[in-house]
VMD Tcl script that draws the C-alpha trace (Angstrom):
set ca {
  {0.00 0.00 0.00}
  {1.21 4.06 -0.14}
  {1.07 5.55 3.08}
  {0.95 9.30 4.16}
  {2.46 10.23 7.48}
  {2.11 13.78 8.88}
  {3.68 14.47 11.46}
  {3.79 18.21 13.17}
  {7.36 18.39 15.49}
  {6.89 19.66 18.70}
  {9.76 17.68 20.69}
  {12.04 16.79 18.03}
  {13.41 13.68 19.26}
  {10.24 12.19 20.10}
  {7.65 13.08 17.79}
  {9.70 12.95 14.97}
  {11.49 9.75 15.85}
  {8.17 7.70 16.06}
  {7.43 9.47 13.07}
  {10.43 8.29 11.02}
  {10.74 4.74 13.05}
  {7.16 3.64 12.12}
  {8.06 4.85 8.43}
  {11.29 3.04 8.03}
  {9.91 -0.07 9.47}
  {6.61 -0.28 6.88}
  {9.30 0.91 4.21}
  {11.48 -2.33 5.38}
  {8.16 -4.36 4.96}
  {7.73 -3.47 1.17}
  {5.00 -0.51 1.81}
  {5.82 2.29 0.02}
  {5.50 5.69 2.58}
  {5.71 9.50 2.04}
  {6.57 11.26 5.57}
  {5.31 14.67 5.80}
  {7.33 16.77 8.60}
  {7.70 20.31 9.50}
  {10.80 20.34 10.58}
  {13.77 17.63 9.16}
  {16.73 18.96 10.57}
  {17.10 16.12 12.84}
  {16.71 13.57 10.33}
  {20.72 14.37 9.15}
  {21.88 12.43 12.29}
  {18.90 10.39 13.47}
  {18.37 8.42 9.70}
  {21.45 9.47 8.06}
  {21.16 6.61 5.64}
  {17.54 7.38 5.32}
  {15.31 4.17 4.48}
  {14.18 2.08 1.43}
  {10.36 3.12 0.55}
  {10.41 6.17 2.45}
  {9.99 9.57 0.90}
  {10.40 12.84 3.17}
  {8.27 15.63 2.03}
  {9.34 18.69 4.14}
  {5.85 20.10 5.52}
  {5.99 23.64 5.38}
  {4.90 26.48 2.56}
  {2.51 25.65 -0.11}
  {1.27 21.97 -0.52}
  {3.13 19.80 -3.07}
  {0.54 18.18 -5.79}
  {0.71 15.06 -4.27}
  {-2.48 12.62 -4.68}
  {-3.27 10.87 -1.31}
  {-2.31 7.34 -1.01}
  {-4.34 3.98 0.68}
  {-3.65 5.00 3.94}
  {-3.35 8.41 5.67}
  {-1.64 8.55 9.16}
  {-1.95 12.00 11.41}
  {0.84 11.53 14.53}
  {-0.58 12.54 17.60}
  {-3.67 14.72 16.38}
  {-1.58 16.71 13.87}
  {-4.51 17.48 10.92}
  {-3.49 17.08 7.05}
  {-3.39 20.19 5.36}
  {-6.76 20.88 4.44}
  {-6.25 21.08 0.67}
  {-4.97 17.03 1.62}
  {-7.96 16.10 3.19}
  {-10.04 17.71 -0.02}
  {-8.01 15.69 -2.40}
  {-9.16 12.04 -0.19}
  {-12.43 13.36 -0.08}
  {-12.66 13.67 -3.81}
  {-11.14 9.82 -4.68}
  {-13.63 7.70 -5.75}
  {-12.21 5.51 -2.81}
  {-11.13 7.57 0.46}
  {-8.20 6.58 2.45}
  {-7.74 4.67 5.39}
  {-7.13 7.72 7.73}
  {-5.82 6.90 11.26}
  {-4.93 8.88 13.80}
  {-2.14 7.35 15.50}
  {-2.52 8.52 19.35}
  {-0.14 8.93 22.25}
  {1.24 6.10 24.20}
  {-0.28 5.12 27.49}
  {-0.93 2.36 29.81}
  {-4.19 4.03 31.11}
  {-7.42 2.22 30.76}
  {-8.98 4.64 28.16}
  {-6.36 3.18 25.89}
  {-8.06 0.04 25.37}
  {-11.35 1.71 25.26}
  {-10.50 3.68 22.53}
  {-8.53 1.86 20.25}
  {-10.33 1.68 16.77}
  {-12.97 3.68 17.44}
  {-14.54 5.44 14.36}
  {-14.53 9.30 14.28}
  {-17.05 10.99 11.38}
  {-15.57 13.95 10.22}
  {-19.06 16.17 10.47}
  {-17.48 19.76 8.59}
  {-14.49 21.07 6.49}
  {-12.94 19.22 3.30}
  {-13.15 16.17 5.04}
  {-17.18 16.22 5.30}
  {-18.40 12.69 5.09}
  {-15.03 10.87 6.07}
  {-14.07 8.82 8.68}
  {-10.71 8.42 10.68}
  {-10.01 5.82 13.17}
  {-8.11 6.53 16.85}
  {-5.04 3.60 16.86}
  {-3.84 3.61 20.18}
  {-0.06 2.33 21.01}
  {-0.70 0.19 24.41}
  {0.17 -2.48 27.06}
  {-1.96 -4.86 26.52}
  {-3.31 -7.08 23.61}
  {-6.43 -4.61 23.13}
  {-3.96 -1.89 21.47}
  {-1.77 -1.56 18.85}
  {1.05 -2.59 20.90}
  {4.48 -1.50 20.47}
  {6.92 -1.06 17.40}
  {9.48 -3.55 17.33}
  {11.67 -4.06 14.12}
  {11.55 -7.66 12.77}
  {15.46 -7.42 12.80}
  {16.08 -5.94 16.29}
  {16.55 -9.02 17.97}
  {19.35 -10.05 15.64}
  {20.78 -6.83 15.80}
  {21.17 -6.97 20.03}
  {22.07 -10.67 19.53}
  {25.70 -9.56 16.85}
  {25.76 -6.54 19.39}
  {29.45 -6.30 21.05}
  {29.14 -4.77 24.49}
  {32.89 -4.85 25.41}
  {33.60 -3.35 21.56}
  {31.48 -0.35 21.54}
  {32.40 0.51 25.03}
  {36.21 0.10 24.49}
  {35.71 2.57 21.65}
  {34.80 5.38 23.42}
  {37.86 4.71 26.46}
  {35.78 3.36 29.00}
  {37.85 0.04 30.32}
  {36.14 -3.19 31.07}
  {37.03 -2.69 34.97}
  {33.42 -3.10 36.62}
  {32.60 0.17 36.76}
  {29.47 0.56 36.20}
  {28.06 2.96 32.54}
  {24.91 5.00 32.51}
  {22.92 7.17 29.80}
  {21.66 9.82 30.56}
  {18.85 11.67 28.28}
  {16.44 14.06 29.90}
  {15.14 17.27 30.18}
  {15.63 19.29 33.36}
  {14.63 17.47 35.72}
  {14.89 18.91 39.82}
  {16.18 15.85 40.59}
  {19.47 15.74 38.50}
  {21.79 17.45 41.07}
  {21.01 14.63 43.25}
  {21.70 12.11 40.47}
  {25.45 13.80 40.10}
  {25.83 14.16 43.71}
  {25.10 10.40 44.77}
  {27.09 8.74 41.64}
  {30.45 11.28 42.94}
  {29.97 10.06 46.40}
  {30.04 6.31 45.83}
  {32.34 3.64 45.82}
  {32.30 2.46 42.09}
  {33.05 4.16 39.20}
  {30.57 5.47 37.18}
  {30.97 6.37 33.25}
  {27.56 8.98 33.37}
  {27.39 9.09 29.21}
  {25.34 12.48 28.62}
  {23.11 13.04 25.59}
  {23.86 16.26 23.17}
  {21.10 18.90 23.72}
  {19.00 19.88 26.37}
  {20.28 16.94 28.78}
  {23.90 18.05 28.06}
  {22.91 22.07 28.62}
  {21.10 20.72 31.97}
  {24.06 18.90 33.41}
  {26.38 21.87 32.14}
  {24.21 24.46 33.61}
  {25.06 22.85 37.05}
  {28.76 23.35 36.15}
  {29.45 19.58 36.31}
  {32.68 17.59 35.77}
  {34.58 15.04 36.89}
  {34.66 14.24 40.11}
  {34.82 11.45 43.12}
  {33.52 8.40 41.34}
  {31.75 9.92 38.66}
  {33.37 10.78 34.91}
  {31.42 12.26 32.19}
  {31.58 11.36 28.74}
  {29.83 13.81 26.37}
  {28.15 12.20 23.47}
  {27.66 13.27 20.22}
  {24.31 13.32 18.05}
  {23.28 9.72 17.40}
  {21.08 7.74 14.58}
  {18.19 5.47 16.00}
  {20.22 2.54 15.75}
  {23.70 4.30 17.32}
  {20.90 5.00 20.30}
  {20.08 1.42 20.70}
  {23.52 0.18 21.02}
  {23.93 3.14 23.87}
  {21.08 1.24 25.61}
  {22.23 -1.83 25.52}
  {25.93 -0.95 26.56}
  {24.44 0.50 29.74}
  {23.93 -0.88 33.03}
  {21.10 1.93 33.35}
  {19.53 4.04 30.94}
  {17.35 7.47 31.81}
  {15.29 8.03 28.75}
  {12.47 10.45 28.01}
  {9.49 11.31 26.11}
  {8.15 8.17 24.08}
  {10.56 6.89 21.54}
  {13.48 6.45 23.98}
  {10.93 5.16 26.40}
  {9.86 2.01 24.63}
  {13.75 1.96 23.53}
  {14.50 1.27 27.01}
  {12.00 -1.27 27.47}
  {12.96 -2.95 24.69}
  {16.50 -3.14 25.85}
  {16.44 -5.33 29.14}
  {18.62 -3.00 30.85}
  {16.86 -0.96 34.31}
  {15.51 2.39 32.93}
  {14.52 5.54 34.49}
  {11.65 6.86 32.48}
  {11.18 11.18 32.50}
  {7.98 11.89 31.12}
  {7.32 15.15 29.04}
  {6.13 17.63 31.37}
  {2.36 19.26 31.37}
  {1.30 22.50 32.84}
  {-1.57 20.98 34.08}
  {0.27 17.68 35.48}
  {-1.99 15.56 32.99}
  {1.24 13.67 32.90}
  {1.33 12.66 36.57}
  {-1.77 10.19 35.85}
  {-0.03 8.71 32.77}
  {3.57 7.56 34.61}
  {1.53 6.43 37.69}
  {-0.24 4.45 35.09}
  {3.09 2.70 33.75}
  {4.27 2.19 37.00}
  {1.26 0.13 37.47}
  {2.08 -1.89 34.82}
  {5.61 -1.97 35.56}
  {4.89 -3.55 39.05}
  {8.51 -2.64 40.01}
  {10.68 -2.18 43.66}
  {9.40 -0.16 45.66}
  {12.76 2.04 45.62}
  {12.45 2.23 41.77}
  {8.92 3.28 41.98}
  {10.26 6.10 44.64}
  {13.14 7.00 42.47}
  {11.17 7.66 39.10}
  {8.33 9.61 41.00}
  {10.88 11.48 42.51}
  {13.15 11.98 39.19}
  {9.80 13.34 37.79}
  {9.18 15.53 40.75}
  {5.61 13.64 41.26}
  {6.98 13.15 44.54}
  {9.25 15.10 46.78}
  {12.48 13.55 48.44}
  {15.83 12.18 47.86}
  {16.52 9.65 45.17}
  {16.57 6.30 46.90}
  {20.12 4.66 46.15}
  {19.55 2.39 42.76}
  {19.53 -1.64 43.13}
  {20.89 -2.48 40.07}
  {20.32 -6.35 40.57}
  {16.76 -5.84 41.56}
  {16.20 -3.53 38.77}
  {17.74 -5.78 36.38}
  {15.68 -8.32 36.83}
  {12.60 -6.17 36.78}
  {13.48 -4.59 33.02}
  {14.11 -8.23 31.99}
  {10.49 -9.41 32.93}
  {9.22 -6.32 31.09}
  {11.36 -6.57 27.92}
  {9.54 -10.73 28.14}
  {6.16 -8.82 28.18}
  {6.72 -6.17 25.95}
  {8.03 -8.94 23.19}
  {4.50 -10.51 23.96}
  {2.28 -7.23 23.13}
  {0.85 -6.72 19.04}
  {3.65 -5.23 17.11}
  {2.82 -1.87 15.90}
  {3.52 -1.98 12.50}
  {1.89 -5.33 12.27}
  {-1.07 -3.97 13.50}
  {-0.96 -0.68 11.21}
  {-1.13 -3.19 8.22}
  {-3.38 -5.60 9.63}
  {-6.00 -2.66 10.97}
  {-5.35 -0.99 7.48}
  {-6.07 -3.83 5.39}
  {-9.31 -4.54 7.37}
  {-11.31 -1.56 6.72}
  {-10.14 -1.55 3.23}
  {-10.88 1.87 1.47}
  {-14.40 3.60 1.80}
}
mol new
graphics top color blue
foreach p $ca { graphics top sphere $p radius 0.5 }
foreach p [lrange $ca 0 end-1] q [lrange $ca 1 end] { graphics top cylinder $p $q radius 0.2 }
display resetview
């Protein structure tokens, strides 16, 4: 099938990097897929090698005379351009038009997952799009996994990719850090200087790199920083899984983490009306982790107030490898694009 993807940037490592992932991975799958963003200038180091099938249209200025393909994809609520929606109304056969949500684990998820929504005014008069819902559970669209990412971890070389970058195979002990700004992080730096072991603290270019700079942090007691350049997806997966902990944020480096059976520390993106609270509590639930890991990511996320409980590794170890099991278990999302697409057939 031809697929249209829109996809409006607002943080642009997460929106755009579900945006491109779930592109590449129905290009790998023979579909053929235009991606329609407003901003690309990410896309130089996050898909240097771009992707077989995949088209990017840059989204900005006056609409290219493009004719709409089978399916039509809006990421995260983002509306076609209008003169778009008036060329599916006019096909003799409309699109497939999905609206491909937000990921959470709260109940309304599975409520609303392939629900029909009539388009009652505009261009689109007469049309209907669909609400597919990324999720937890068998009821959703699941979770994008690529069919080749578990040979990819299994040829992965821990002990190479970390020697590359001078950090010796001496059991100290590595962790990524992507984030925001969250009140927590002077903590973070504070306990991994004060502890016994070593810790290689590998920082993320942008706003987690201006955050930990802005405290004026360096090297010191146990901890050593290791500024990283801008990575591709796949450069980002092999940081996961070289890690004996991983902070990620947003979504795409959230299910990342999952996906990599290493103990992750999730930072959600922050709402000014603390919608957000009610969506990590919701994970958590789902998690079922510690109780100290529960404390620490409330507490990274400033849900909670306190200190950051001191990690368990071990314990949280074995927690991220029961949810990687269960993750593995959930629809695939690009599976269930196809299969949902292919059900309702065009109009």
């Amino acid at each position: 099938m031809r697929w249209d993807i829109f996809c409006r940037v607002i943080d642009n490592h997460g929106d755009a990097g579900v945006g491109w992932r779930v592109a590449a991975e129905l290009g790998a799958r023979g579909e053929q897929v235009r991606l329609w963003l407003d901003d690309v200038s990410m896309l130089p180091w996050m898909a240097p090698q771009g992707a077989p099938g995949v088209e990017v249209i840059p989204w900005t200025g006056a609409l290219p005379p493009a004719e709409p393909g089978d399916v039509v994809v809006e990421a995260f609520g983002c509306d076609p351009p209008e003169a778009f929606v008036a060329r599916m109304a006019a096909r003799p056969r409309a699109p497939v038009w999905l609206n491909l949500e937000y990921l959470s684990a709260e109940p309304y998820v599975e409520r609303s997952h392939g629900l029909p929504s009539p388009v009652m005014s505009g261009p689109g008069a007469g049309l209907t799009k669909h609400f597919f819902y990324p999720g937890f559970t068998p009821r959703t669209g699941g979770l994008l996994r690529e069919r080749d990412l578990g040979e990819r971890r299994a040829a992965f070389d821990r002990g190479a990719w970390l020697a590359q970058r001078g950090i010796p195979a001496d059991g100290s002990q590595v962790i990524s850090l992507f984030c925001y700004e969250p009140p927590a992080l002077p903590q973070l730096l504070d306990q991994l200087a004060a502890q016994a072991r070593i810790t290689h603290l590998l920082v993320t270019p942008g706003r987690a790199a201006a955050a930990v700079r802005a405290l004026g942090a360096g090297d010191r007691g146990s901890l050593r920083l290791h500024w990283l350049p801008w990575l591709s997806q796949r450069a980002y997966d092999e940081l996961l899984w070289s890690c004996d902990l991983n902070f990620v944020r947003g979504e795409d480096s959230f299910v990342r983490g999952l996906l990599a059976a290493a103990p992750s520390v999730w930072q959600i993106y922050p709402q000014d009306d603390s919608a957000h609270h009610a969506k990590l509590l919701a994970f958590l639930d789902w998690l079922q982790p510690p109780a100290d890991l529960r404390d620490f990511v409330l507490a990274w996320n400033g849900v909670v107030p306190g200190a950051l409980p001191p990690p368990d590794l071990a314990a949280w170890a074995a927690t991220a490898r029961l949810a990687q099991g269960r993750v593995e278990a959930l629809p695939e999302l690009a599976t269930e694009l196809l299969r949902f697409a292919a059900g309702h057939g065009r109009i």
